[in-house]
C-alpha positions, 0 to 999 in steps of 0.5 A, spaced: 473 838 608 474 843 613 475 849 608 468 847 604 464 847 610 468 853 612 466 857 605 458 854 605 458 858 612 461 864 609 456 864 604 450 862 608 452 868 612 451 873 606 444 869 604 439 875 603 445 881 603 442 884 597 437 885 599 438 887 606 442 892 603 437 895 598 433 896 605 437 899 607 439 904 601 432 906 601 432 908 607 437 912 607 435 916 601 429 917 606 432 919 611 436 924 606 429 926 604 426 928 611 433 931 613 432 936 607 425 937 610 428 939 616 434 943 615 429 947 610 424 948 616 430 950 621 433 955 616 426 958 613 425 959 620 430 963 622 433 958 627 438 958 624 441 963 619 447 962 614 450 969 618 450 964 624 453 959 621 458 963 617 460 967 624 463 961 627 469 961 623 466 958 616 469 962 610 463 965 606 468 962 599 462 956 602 456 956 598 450 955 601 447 949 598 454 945 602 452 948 608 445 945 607 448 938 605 453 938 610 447 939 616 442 934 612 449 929 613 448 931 621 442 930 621 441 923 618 447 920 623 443 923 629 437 920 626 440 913 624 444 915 631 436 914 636 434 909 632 440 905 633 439 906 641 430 905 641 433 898 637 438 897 642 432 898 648 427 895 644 430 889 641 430 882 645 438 881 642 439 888 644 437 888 651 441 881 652 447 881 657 453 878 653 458 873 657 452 869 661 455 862 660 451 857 657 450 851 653 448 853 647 451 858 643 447 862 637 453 861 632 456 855 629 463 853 633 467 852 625 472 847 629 466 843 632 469 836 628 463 832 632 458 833 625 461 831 620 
């Protein structure tokens, strides 16, 4: 009895995950496509140079294109970074302060036997 509720709560949690994950796959690849624009944009304009980059101690056996995906990877974690925070401080589940006692909780207790 109690593995059966157990399982239907497992699968009630991963409800609607492929689709959240296809979300989230879509703006990754938006986030990559932006950061492209960006390190492009930062390189063309001199900002940064590949001699500057090379000079820091990378071996120069290291093409270009690597060096650009690697500043794009860095690019989208900072940009995944920000909106992680502006989420944090924008959202009501972001902003509320964990520990407050209550009497109600927002997730199910799995050993509640009072329900069945």
């Amino acid at each position: 009895m109690r593995l059966e509720r157990k399982r239907e709560e497992e699968l009630a949690k991963r409800q609607g995950m492929a689709g959240k994950t296809i979300i989230q796959f879509i703006w990754l690849l938006i986030s990559f496509v932006v950061a492209y624009f960006v390190v492009k944009f930062v390189i063309d304009a001199g900002y940064i140079s590949y001699n500057m980059i090379y000079a820091v101690g990378i071996p120069r056996s290291i093409p270009p294109i690597v060096i650009m995906i690697v500043l794009m990877f860095v690019v989208v974690v900072a940009m995944q970074f920000f909106m992680f925070v502006g989420f944090m401080m924008a959202n009501p589940e972001g902003r509320r302060r964990t520990g407050n006692p209550s009497l109600h909780s927002r997730s199910e207790d799995p050993y509640d036997y009072g329900r069945d």
